[in-house]
N, C-alpha and C positions, 0 to 999 in steps of 0.2 A: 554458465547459465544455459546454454545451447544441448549442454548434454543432460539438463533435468539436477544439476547440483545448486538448487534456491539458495541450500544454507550456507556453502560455501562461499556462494559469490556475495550474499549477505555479507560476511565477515567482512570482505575487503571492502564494499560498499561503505560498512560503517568503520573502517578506518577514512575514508574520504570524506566524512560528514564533517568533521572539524580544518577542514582545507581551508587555508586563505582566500582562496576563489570561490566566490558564491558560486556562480553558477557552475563549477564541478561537487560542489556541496549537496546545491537542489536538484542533481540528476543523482546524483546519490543516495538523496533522499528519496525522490520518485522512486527510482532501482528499487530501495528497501518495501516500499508500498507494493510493488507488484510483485516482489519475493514472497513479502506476509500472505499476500492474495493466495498466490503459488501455493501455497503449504497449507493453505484454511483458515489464514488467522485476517478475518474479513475487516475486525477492529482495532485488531494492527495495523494492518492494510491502509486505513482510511488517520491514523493518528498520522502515520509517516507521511499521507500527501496530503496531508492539512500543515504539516511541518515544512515539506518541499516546496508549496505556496504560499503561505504566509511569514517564515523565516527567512527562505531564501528566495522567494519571486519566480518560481520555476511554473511557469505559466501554463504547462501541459499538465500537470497537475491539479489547477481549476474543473477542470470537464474530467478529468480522472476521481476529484472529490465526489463530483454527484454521479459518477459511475457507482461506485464503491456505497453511496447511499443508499440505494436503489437496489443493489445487489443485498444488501443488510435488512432492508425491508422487505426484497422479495422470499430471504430464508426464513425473518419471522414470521413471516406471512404464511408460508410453507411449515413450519413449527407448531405456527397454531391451529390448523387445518388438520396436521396428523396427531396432534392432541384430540382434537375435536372427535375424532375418528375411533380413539382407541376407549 
């Protein structure tokens, strides 16, 4: 993760999603939320920490959801301006 390989560390991430222990599940699932971010995929992004909160109780993922909202609204918002434009 430290050296910029999102997709790697994704893999192993989602080998940990089906762990016994929730809560090495829901950090795995977060993990996966800020990987999709990492790479562009902002509705990816926002599926995996609605998944790390509500499946698995991974409570930093609450305030990571309406990050991620907000971030979604602010590129359409962005989208539709440079539509507007062209």
């Amino acid at each position: 993760m430290q050296s910029g390989e999102w997709e790697e560390a994704a893999k192993i991430w989602k080998g940990l999603i089906n762990a016994p222990d929730q809560k090495i599940a829901g950090r795995a699932a977060h993990n996966l939320a800020v990987a999709a971010e990492r790479i562009g995929n902002l509705p990816g992004a926002l599926d995996w920490a609605k998944k790390a909160y509500n499946q698995y109780g991974n409570k930093a993922s609450q305030s990571y959801i309406y990050t991620l909202e907000q971030r979604i609204a602010d590129q359409d918002r962005l989208n539709y301006q440079l539509k507007a434009r062209t």
